[in-house]
C-alpha positions, 0 to 999 in steps of 0.5 A: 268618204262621200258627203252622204257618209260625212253627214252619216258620221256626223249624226252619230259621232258627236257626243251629246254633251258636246252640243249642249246649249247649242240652237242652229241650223247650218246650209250646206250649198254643194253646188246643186245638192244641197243640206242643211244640218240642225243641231237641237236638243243635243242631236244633229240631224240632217235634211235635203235643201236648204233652211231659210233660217240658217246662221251660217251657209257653207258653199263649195263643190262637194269635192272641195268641201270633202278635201278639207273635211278629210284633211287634205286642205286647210280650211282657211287656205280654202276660204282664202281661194275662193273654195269654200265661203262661209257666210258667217265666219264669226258664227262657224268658228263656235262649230267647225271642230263640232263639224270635223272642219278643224 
């Protein structure tokens, strides 16, 4: 799986209900080729760059971010290596299964 195809799925495998409620926008800082998703309206939709406004920002190389989105690594062993920082912890433990990250 590659990161286009993760963010792909993404768009279309989370069921609506699942996002009900849900207003926020997430970075994706992949070292160089970087995204930002907005969940809205019960939809997510992803976008090139980074949003000045995101609640939470993800930042790892993007073979690291798609070894724990495959599940060949634990998030928080990720986290406690310095693979993966999450800028607002708190904040993305409502949306890391949503994301496929748990």
């Amino acid at each position: 799986m590659t990161i286009e195809d993760y963010f792909g799925k993404l768009t279309t495998s989370v069921k609506p209900e699942v996002l009900e409620g849900i207003d926020t926008v997430i970075n994706f800082d992949m070292k160089g080729k970087d995204a930002h998703i907005i969940v809205k309206d019960n939809a997510i939709t992803v976008h090139e760059g980074s949003a000045e406004s995101a609640e939470v920002s993800i930042t790892a190389k993007e073979s690291d971010l798609l070894s724990v989105i495959n599940g060949d690594t634990n998030p928080m062993m990720a986290m406690m290596m310095g693979k993966l920082k999450i800028s607002n912890p708190g904040a993305m433990m409502k949306y890391a299964k949503i994301l496929g990250l748990m």
